[in-house]
C-alpha positions in Angstrom: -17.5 -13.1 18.3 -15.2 -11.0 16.3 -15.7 -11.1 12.4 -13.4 -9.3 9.9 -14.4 -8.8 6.3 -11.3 -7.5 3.8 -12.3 -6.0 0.7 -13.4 -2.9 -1.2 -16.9 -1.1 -0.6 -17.8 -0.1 -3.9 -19.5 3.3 -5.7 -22.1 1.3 -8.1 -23.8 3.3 -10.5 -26.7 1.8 -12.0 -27.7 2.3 -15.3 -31.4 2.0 -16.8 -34.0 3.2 -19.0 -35.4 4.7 -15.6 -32.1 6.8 -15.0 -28.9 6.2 -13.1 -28.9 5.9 -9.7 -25.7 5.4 -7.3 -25.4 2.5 -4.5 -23.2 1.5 -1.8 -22.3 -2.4 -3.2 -19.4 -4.6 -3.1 -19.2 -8.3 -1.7 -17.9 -6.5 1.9 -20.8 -4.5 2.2 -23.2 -7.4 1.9 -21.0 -9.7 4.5 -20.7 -7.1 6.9 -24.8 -6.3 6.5 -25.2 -10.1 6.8 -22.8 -10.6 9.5 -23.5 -7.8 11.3 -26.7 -9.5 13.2 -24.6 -12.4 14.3 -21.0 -11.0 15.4 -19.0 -8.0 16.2 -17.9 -6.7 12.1 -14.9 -4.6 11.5 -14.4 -4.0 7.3 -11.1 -3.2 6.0 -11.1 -1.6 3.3 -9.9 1.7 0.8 -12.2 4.2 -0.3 -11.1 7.7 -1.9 -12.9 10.8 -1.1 -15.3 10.4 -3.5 -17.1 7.7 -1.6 -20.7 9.0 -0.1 -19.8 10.0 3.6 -23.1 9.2 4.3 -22.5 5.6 3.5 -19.5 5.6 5.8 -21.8 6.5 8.5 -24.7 4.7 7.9 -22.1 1.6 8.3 -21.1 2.7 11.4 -24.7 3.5 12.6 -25.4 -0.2 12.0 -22.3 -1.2 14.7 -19.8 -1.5 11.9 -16.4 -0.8 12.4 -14.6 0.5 9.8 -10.5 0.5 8.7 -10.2 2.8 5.9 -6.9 2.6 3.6 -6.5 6.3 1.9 -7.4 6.0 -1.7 -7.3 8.8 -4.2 -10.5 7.0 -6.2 -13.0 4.5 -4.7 -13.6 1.6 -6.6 -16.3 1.9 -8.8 -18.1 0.0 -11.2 -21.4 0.9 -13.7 -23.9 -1.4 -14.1 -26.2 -0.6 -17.4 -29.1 -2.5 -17.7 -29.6 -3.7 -21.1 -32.5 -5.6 -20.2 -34.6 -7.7 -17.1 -31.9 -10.2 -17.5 -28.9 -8.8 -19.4 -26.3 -6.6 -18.0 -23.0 -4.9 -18.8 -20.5 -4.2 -16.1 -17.7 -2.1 -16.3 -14.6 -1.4 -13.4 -14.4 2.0 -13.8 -12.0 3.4 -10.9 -9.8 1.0 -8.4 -8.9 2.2 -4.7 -5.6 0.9 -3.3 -4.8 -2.5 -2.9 -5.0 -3.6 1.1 -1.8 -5.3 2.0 -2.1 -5.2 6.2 -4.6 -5.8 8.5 -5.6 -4.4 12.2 -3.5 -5.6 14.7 -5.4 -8.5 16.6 -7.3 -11.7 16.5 -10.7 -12.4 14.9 -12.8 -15.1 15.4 -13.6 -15.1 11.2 -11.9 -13.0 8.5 -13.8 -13.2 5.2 -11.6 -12.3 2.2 -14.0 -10.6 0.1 -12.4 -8.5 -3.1 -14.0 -7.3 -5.9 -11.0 -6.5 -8.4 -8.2 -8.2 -7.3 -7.7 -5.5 -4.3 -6.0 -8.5 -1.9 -2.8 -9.8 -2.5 -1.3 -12.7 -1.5 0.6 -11.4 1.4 -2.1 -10.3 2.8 -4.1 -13.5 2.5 -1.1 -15.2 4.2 -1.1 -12.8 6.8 -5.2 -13.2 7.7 -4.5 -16.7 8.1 -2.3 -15.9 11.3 -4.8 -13.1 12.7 -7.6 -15.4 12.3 -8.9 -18.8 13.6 -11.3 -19.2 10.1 -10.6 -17.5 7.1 -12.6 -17.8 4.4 -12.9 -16.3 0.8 -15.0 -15.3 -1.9 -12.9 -16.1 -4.6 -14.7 -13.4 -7.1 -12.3 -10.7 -6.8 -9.0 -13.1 -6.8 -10.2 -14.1 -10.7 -11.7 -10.7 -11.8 -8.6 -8.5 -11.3 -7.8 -5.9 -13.7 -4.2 -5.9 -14.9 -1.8 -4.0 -14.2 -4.3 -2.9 -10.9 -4.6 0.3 -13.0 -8.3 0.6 -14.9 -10.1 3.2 -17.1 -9.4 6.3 -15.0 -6.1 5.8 -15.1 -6.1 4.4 -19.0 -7.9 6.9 -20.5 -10.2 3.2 -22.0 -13.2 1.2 -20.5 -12.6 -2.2 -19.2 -15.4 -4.3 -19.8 -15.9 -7.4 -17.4 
């Protein structure tokens, strides 16, 4: 079975009293990882330079395919800890938006953004490439407008 998840893999850094610490995250990391025991997974996604090669590999040590979209900043969120059961997210870099998809048929095609990195063209276009599409509708809701965030704004957007 071939299973395609769409979305961004995402630089989280973690904030806490313990010190930060950085993390591969992002709802297309955790399908893929999930997935990845049960069908063939390809991810489609855009990371920028600054994205931990390692990571990149590690994914494709675990039978991961990846399609990576040039980006000139990964996504990137921090997540400060405030306390056991409060945090504060903040988007703090976008990559660029994914508006194709590999050539070929899947079997599943998850639609998995984090900040609105999916348009609707795309979306229409999984729907011919694959026989189930489904999506986690968390990054069609949480996108930042205009697709531009602190990086480029010179501010914080707080989510």
């Amino acid at each position: 079975m071939r299973c395609l998840i769409v979305g961004h893999l995402v630089r989280d850094i973690i904030v806490k009293d313990s010190g930060i610490e950085y993390r591969i995250g992002g709802g297309a990391y955790y399908s893929a990882m999930a997935l990845s025991r049960f069908c063939r997974v390809e991810i489609l996604t855009s990371v920028g330079e600054d994205f931990p090669e390692s990571w990149l590999k590690g994914l494709e040590e675990a039978g991961i395919v990846l399609h990576t979209i040039p980006a000139e900043n990964s996504t990137s969120y921090r997540l400060r800890y405030l306390d056991g059961n409060t945090r504060e997210l903040s988007l703090l870099s976008t990559a660029e938006r994914i508006t194709d998809m590999p050539h070929g048929s899947y079997d599943i095609i998850i639609l998995n953004p984090v900040a609105g990195e999916i348009t609707p063209e795309t979306v229409a276009l999984a729907k011919k490439r694959g026989d189930f599409v489904a999506a986690d509708v968390q990054g069609f809701i949480r996108s930042p407008p205009p697709w531009k965030t602190e990086a480029d704004r010179g501010r914080r957007q707080h989510l």
